[in-house]
PyMOL Python script that loads the backbone (N, CA, C, O; Angstrom):
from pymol import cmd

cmd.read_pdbstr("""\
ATOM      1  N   UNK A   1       9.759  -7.909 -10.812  1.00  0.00           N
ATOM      2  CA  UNK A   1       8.888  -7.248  -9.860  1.00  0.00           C
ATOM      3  C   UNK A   1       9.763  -6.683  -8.748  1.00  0.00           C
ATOM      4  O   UNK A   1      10.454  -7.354  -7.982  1.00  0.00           O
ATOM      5  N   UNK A   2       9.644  -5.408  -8.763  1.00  0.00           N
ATOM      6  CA  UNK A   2      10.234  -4.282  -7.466  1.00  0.00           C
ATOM      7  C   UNK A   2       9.525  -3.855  -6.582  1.00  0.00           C
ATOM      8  O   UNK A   2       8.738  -2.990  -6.967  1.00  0.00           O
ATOM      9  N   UNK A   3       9.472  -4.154  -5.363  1.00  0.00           N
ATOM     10  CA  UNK A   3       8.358  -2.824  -4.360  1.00  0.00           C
ATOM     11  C   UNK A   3       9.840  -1.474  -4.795  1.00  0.00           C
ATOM     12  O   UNK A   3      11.069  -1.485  -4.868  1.00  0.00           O
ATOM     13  N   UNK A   4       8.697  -0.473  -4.980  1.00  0.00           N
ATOM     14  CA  UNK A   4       9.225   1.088  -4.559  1.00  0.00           C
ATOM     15  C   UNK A   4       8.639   1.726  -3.413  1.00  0.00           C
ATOM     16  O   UNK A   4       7.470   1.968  -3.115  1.00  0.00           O
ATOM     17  N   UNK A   5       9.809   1.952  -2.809  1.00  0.00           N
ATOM     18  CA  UNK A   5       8.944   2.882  -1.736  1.00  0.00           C
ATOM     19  C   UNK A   5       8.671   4.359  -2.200  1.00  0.00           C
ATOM     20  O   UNK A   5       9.538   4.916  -2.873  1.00  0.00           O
ATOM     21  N   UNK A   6       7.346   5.118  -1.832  1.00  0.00           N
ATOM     22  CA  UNK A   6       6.797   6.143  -2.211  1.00  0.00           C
ATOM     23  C   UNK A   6       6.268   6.844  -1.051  1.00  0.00           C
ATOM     24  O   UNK A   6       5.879   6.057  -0.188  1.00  0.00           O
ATOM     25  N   UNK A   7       6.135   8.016  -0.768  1.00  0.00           N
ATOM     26  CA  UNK A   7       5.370   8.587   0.145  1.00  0.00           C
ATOM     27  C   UNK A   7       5.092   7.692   1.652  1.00  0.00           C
ATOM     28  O   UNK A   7       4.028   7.692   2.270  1.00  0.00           O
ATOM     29  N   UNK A   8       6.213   7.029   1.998  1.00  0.00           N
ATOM     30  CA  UNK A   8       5.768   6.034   3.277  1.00  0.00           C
ATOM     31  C   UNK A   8       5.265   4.699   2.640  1.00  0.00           C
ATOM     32  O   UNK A   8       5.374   3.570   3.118  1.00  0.00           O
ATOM     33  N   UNK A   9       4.811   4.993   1.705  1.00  0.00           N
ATOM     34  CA  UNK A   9       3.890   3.827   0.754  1.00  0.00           C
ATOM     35  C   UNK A   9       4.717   2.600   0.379  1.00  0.00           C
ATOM     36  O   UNK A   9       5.815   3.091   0.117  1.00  0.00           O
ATOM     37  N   UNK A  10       4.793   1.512   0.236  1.00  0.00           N
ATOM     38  CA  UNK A  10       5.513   0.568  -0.711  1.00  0.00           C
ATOM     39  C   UNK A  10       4.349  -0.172  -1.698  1.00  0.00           C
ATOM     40  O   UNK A  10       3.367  -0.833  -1.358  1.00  0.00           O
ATOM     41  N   UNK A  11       4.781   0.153  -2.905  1.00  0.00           N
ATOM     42  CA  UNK A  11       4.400   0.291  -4.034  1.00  0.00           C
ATOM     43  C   UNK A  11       4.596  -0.960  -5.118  1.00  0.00           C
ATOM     44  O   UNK A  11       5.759  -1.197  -5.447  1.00  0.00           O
ATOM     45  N   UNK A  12       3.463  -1.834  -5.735  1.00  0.00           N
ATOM     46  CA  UNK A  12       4.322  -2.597  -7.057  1.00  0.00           C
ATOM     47  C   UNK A  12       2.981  -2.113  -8.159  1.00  0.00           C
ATOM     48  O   UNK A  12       1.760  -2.270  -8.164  1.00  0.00           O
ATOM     49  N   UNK A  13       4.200  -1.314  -9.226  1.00  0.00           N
ATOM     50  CA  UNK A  13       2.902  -1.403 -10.189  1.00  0.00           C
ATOM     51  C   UNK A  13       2.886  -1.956 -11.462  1.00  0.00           C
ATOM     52  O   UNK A  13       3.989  -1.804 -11.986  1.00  0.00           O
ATOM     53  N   UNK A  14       2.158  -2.487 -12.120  1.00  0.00           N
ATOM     54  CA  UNK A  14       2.136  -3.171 -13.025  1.00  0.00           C
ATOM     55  C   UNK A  14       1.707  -2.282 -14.529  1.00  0.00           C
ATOM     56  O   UNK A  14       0.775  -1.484 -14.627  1.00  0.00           O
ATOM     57  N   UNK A  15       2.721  -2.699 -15.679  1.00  0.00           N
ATOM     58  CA  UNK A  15       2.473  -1.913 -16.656  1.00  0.00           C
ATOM     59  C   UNK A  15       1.204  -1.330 -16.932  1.00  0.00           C
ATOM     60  O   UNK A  15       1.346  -0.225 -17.456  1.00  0.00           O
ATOM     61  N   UNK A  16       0.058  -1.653 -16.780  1.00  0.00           N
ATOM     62  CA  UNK A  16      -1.186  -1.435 -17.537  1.00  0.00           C
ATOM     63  C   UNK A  16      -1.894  -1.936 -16.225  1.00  0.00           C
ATOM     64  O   UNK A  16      -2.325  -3.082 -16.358  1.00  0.00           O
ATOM     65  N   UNK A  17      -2.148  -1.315 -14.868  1.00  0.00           N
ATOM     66  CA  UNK A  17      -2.698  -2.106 -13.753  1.00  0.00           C
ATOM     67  C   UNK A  17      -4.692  -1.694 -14.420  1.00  0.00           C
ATOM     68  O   UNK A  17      -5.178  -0.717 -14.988  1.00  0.00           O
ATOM     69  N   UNK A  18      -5.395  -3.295 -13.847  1.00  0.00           N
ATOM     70  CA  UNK A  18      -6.397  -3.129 -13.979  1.00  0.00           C
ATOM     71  C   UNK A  18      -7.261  -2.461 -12.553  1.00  0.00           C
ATOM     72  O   UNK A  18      -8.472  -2.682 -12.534  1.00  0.00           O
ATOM     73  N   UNK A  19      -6.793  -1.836 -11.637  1.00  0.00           N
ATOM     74  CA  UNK A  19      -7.222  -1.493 -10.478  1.00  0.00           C
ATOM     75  C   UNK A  19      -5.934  -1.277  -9.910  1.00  0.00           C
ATOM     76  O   UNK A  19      -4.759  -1.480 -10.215  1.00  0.00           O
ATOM     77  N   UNK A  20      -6.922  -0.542  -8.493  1.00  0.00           N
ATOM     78  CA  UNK A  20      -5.429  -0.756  -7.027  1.00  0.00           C
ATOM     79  C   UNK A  20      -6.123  -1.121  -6.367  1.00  0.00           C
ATOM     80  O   UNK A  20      -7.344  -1.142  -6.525  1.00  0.00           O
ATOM     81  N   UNK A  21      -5.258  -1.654  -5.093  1.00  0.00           N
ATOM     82  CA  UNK A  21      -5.711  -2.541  -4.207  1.00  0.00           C
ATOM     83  C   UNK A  21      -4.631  -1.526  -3.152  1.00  0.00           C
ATOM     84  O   UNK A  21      -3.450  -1.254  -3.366  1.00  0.00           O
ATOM     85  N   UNK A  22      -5.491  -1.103  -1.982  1.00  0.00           N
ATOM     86  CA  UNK A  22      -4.448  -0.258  -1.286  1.00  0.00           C
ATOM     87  C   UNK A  22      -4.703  -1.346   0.326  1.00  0.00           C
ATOM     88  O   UNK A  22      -5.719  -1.626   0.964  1.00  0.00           O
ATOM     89  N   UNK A  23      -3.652  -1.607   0.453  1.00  0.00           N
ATOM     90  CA  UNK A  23      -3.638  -2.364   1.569  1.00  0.00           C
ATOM     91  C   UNK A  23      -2.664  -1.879   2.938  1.00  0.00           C
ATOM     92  O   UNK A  23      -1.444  -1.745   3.033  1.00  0.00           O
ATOM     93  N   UNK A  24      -3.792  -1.679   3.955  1.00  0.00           N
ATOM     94  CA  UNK A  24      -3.239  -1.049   5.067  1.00  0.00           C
ATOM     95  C   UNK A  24      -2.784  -2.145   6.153  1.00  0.00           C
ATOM     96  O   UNK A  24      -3.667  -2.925   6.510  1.00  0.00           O
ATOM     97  N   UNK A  25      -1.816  -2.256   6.580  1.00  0.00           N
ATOM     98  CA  UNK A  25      -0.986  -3.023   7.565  1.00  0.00           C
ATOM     99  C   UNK A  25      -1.847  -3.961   7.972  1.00  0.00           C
ATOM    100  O   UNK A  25      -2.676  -4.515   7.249  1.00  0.00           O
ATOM    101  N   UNK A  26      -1.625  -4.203   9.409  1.00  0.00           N
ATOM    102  CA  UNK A  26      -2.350  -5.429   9.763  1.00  0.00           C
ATOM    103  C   UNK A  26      -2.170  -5.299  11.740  1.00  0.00           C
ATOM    104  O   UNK A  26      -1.618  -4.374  12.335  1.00  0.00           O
ATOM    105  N   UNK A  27      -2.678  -6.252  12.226  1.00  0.00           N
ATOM    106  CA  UNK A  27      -2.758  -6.086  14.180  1.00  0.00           C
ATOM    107  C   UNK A  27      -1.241  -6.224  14.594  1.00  0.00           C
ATOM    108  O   UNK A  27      -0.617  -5.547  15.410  1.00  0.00           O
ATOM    109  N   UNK A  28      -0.807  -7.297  13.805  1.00  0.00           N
ATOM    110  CA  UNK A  28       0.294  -7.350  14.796  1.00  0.00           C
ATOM    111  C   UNK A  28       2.027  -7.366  13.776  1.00  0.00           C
ATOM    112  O   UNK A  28       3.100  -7.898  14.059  1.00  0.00           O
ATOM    113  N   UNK A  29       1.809  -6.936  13.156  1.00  0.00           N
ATOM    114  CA  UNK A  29       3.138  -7.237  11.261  1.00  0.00           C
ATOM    115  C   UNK A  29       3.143  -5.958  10.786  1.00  0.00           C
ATOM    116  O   UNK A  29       4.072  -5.603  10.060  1.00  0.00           O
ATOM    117  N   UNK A  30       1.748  -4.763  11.241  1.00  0.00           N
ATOM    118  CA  UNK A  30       1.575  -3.927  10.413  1.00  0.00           C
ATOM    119  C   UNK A  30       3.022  -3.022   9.918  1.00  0.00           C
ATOM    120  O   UNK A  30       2.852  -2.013   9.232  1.00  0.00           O
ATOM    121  N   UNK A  31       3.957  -3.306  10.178  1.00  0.00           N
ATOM    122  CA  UNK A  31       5.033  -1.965  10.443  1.00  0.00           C
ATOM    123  C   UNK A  31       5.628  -2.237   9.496  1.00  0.00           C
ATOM    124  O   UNK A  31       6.266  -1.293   9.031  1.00  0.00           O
ATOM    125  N   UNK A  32       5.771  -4.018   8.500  1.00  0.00           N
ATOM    126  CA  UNK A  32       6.121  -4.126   7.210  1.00  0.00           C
ATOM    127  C   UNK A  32       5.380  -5.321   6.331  1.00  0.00           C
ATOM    128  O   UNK A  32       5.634  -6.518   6.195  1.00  0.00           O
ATOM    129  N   UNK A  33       4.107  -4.249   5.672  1.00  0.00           N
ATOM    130  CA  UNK A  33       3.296  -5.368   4.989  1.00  0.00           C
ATOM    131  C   UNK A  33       3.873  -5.987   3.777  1.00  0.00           C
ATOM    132  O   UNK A  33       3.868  -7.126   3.311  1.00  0.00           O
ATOM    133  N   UNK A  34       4.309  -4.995   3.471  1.00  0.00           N
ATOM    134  CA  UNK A  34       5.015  -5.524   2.100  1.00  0.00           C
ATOM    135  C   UNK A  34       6.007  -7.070   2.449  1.00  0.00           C
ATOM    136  O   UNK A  34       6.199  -8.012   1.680  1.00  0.00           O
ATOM    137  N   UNK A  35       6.318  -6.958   3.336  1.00  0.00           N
ATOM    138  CA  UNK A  35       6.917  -8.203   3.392  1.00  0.00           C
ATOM    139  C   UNK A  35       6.538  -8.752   4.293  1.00  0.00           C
ATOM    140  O   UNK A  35       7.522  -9.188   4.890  1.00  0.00           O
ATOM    141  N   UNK A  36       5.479  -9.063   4.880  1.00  0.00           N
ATOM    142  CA  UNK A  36       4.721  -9.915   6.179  1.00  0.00           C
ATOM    143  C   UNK A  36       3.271 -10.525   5.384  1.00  0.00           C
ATOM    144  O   UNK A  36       2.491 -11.264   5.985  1.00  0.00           O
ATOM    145  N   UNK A  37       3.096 -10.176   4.225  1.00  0.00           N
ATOM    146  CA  UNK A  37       2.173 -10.185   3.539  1.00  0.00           C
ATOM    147  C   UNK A  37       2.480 -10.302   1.989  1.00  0.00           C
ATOM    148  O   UNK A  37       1.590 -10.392   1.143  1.00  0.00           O
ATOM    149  N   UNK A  38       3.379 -10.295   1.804  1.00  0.00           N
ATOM    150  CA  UNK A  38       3.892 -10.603   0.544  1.00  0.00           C
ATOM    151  C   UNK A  38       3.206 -11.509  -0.084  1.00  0.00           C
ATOM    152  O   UNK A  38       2.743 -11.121  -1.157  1.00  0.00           O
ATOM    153  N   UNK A  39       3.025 -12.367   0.151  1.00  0.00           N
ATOM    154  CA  UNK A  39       2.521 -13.699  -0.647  1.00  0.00           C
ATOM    155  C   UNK A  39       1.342 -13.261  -1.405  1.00  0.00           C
ATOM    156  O   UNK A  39       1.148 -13.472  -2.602  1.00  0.00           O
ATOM    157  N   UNK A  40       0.278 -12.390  -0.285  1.00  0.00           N
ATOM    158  CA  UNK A  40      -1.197 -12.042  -1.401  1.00  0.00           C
ATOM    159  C   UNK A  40      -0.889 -11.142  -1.914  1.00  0.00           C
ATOM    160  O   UNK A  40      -1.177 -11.086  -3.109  1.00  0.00           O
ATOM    161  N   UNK A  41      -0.088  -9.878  -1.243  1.00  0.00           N
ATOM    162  CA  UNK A  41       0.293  -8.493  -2.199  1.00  0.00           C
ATOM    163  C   UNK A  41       0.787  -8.981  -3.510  1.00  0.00           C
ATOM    164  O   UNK A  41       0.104  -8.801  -4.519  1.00  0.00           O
ATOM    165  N   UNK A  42       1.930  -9.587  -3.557  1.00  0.00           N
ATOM    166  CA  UNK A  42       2.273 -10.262  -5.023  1.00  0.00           C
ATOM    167  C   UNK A  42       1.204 -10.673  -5.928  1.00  0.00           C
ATOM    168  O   UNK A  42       1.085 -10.400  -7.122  1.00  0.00           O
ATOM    169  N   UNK A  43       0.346 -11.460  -5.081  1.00  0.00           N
ATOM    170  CA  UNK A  43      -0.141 -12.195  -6.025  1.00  0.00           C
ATOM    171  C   UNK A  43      -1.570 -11.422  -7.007  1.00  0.00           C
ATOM    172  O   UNK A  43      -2.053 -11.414  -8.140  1.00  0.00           O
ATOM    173  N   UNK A  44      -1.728 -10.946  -5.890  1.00  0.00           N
ATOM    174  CA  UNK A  44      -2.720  -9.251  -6.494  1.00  0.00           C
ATOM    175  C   UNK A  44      -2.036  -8.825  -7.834  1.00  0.00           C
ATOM    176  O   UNK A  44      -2.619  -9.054  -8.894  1.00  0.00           O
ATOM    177  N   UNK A  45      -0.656  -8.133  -7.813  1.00  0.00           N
ATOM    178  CA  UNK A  45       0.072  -7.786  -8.535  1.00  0.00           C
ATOM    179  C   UNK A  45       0.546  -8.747  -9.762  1.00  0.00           C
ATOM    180  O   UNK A  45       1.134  -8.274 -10.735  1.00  0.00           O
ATOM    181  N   UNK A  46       0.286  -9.945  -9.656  1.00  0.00           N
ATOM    182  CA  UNK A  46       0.418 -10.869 -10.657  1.00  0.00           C
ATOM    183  C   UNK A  46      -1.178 -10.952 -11.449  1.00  0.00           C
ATOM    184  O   UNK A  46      -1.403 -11.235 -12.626  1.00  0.00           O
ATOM    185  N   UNK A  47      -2.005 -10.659 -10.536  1.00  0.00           N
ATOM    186  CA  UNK A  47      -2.900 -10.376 -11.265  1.00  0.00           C
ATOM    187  C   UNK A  47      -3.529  -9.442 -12.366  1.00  0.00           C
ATOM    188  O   UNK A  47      -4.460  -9.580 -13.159  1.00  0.00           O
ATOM    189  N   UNK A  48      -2.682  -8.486 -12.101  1.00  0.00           N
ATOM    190  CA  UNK A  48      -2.571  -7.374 -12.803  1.00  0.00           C
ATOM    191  C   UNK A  48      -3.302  -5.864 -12.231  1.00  0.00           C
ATOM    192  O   UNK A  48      -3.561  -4.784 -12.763  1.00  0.00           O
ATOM    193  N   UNK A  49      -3.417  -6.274 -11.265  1.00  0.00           N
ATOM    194  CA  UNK A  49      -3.497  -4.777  -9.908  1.00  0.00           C
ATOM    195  C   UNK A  49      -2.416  -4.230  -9.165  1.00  0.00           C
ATOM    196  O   UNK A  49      -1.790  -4.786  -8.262  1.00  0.00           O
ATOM    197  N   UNK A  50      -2.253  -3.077  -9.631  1.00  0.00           N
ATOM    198  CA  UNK A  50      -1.364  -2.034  -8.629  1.00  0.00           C
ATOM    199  C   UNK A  50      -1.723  -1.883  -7.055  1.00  0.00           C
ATOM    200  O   UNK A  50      -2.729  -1.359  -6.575  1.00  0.00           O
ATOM    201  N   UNK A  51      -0.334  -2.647  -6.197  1.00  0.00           N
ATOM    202  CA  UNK A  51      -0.842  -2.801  -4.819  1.00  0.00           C
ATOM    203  C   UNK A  51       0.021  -1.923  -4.286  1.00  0.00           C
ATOM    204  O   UNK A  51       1.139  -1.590  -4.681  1.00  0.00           O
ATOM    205  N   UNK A  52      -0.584  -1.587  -3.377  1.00  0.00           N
ATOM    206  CA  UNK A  52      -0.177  -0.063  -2.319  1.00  0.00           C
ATOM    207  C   UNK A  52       0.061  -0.383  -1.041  1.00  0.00           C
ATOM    208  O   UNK A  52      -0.902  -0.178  -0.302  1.00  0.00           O
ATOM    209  N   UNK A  53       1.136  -0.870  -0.474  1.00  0.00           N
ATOM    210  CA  UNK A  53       1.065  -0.893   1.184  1.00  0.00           C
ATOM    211  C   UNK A  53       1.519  -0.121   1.838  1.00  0.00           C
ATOM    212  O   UNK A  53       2.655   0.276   1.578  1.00  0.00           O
ATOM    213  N   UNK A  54       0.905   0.315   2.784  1.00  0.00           N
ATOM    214  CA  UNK A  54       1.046   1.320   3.908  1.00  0.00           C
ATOM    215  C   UNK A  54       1.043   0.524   5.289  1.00  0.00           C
ATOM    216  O   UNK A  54       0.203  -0.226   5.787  1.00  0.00           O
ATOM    217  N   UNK A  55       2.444   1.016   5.776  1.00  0.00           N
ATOM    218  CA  UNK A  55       2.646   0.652   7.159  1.00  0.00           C
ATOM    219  C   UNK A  55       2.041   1.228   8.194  1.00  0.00           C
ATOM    220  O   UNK A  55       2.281   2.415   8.418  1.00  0.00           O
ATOM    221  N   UNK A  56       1.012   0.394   9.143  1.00  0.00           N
ATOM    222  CA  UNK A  56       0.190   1.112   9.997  1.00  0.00           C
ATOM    223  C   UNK A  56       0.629   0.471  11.334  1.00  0.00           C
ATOM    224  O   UNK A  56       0.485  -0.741  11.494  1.00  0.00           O
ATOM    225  N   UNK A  57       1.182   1.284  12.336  1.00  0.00           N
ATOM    226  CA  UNK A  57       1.098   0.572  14.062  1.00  0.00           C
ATOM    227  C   UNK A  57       0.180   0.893  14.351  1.00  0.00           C
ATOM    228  O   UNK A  57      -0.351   2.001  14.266  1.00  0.00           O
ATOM    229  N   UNK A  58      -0.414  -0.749  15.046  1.00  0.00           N
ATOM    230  CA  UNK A  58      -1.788  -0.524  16.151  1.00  0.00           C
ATOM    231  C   UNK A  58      -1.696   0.136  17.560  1.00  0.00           C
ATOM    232  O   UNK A  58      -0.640   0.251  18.182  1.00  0.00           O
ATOM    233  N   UNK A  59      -2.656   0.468  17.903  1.00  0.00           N
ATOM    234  CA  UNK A  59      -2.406   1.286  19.348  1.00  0.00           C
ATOM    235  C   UNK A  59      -3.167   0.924  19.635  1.00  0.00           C
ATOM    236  O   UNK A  59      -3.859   0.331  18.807  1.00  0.00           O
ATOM    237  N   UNK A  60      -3.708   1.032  21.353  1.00  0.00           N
ATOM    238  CA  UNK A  60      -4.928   0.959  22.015  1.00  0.00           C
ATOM    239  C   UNK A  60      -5.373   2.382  22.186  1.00  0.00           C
ATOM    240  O   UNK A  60      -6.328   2.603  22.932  1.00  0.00           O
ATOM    241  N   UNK A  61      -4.803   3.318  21.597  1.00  0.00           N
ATOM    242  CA  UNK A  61      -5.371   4.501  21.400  1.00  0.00           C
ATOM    243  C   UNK A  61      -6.321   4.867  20.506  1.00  0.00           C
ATOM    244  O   UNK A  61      -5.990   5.810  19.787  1.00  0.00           O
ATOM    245  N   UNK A  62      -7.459   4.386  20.317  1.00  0.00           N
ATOM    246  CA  UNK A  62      -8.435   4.099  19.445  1.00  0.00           C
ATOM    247  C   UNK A  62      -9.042   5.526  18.769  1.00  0.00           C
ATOM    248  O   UNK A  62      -9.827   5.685  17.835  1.00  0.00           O
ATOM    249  N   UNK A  63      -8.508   6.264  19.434  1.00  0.00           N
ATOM    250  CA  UNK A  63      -8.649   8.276  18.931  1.00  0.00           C
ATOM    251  C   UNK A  63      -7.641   8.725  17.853  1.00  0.00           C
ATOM    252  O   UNK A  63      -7.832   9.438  16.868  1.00  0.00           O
ATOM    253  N   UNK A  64      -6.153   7.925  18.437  1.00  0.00           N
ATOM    254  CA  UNK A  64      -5.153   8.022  17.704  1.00  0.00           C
ATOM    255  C   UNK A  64      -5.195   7.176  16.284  1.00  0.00           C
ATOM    256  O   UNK A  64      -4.517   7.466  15.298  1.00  0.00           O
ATOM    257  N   UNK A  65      -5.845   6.405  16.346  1.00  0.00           N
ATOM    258  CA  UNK A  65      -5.210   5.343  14.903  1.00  0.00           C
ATOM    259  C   UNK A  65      -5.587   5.899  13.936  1.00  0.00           C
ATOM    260  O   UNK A  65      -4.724   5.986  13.061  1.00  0.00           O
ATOM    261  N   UNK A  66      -6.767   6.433  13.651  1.00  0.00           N
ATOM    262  CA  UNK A  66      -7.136   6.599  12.590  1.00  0.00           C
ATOM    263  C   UNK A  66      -6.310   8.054  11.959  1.00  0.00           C
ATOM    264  O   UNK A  66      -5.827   8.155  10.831  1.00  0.00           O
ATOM    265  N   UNK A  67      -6.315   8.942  12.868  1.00  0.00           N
ATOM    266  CA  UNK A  67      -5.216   9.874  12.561  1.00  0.00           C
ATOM    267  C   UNK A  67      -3.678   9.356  12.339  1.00  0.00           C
ATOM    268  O   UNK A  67      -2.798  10.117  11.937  1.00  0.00           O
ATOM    269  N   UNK A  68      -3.515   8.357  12.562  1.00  0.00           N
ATOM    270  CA  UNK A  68      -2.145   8.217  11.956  1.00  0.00           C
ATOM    271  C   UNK A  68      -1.619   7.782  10.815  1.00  0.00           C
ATOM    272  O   UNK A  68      -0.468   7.730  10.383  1.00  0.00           O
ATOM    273  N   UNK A  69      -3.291   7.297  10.154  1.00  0.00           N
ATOM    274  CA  UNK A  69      -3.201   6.582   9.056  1.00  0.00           C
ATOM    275  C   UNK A  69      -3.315   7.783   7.792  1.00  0.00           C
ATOM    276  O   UNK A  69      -2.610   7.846   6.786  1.00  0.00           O
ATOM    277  N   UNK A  70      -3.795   8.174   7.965  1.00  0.00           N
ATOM    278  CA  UNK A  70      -4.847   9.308   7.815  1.00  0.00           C
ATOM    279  C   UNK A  70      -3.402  10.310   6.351  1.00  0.00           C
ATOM    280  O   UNK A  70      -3.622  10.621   5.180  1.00  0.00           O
ATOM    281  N   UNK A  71      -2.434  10.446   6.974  1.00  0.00           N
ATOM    282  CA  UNK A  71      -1.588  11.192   5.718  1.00  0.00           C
ATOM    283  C   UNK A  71      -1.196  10.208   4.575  1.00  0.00           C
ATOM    284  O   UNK A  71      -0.828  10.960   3.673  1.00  0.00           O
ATOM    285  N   UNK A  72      -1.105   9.204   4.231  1.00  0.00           N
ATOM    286  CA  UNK A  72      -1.125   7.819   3.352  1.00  0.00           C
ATOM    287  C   UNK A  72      -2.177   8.089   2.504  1.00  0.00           C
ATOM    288  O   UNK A  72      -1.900   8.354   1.335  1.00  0.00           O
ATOM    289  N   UNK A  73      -3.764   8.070   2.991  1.00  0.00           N
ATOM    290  CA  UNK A  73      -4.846   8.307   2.412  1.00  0.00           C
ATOM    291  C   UNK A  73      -5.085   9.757   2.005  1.00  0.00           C
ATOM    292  O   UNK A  73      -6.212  10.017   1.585  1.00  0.00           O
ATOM    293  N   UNK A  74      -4.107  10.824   2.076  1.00  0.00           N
ATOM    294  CA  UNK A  74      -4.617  12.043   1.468  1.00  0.00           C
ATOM    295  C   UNK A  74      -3.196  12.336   0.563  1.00  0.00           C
ATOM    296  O   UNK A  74      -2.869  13.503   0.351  1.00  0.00           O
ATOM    297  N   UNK A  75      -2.548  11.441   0.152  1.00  0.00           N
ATOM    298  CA  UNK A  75      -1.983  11.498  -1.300  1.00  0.00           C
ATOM    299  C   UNK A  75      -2.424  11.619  -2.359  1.00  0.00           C
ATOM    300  O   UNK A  75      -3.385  10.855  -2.269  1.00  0.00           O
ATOM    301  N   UNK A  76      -2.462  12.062  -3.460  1.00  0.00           N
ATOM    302  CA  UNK A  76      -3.172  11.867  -4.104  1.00  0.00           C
ATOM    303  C   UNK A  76      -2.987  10.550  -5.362  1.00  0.00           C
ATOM    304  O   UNK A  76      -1.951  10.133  -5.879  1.00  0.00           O
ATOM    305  N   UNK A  77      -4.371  10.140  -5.576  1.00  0.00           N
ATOM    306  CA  UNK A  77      -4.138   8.830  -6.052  1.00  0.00           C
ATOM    307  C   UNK A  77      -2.474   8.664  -7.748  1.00  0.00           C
ATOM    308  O   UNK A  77      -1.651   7.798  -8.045  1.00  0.00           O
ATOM    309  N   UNK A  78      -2.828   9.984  -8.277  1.00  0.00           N
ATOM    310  CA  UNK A  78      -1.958  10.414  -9.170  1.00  0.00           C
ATOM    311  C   UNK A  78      -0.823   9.819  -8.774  1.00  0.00           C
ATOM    312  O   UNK A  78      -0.469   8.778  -9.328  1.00  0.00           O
ATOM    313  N   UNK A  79      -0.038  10.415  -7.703  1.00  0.00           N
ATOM    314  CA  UNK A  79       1.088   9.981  -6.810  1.00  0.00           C
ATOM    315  C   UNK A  79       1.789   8.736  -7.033  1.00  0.00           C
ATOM    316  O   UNK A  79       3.016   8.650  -7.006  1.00  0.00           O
ATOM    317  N   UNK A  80       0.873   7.615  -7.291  1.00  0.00           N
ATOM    318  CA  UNK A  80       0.873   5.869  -7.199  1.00  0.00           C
ATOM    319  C   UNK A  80       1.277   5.446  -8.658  1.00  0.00           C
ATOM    320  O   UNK A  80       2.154   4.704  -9.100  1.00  0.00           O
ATOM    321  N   UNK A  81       0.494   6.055  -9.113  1.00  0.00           N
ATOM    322  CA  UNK A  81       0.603   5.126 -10.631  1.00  0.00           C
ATOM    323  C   UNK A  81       1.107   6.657 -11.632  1.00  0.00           C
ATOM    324  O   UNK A  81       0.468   7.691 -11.826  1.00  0.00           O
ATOM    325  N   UNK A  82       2.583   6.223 -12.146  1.00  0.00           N
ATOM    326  CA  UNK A  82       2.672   7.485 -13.229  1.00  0.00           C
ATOM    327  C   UNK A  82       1.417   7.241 -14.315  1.00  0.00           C
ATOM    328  O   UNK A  82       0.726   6.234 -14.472  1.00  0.00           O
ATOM    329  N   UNK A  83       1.377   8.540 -15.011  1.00  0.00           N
ATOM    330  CA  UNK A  83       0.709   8.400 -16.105  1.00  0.00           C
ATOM    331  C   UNK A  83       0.751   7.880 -17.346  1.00  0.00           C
ATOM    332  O   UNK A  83      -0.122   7.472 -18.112  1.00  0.00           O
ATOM    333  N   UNK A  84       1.988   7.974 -17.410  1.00  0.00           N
ATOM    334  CA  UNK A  84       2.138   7.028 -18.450  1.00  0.00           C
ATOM    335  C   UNK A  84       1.548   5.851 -18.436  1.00  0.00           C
ATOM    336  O   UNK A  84       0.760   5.807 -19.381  1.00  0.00           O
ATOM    337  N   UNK A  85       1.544   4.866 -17.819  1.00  0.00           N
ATOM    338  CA  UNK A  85       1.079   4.216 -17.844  1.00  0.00           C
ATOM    339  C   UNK A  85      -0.862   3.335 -18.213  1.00  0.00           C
ATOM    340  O   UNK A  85      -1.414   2.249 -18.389  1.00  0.00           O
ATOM    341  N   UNK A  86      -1.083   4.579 -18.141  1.00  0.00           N
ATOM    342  CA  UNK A  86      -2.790   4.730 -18.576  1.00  0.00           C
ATOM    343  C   UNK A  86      -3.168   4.729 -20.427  1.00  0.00           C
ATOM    344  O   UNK A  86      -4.330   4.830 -20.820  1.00  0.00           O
TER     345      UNK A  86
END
""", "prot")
cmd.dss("prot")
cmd.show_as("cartoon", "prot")
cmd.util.cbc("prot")
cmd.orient("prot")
């Protein structure tokens, strides 16, 4: 098991994933989920779901956040999982 980083994204996908699970940062770790969070991301991925983390900083700019997240979510899902794999 490898995270790849992709598009800002860090990525584990599993040969034949039965889903994704896209998981956006967190209040106060968000800047590296993949490894502040590792333990459930893995274990998702042991499950046999393709997990997606995206690093999100919180702000008290509550106008700003959602726009910052905002280019992560207009990848397209293609992007994540080659095709082959389907």
């Amino acid at each position: 098991m490898a995270w790849q980083e992709r598009n800002g994204n860090w990525l584990l996908i599993p040969a034949r994933p039965q889903g994704i699970v896209h998981f956006l940062g967190g209040a106060f770790v968000a800047a590296a989920p993949q490894v502040t969070y590792r333990w459930l991301l893995e274990a998702l991925y042991g499950e046999g779901y393709a997990v997606v983390a995206t690093p999100f900083i919180n702000t008290f700019d509550h106008e700003r956040s959602p726009k910052m997240s905002s280019p992560a979510s207009k990848v397209p899902s293609n992007a994540y999982v080659p095709a082959a794999n389907y």
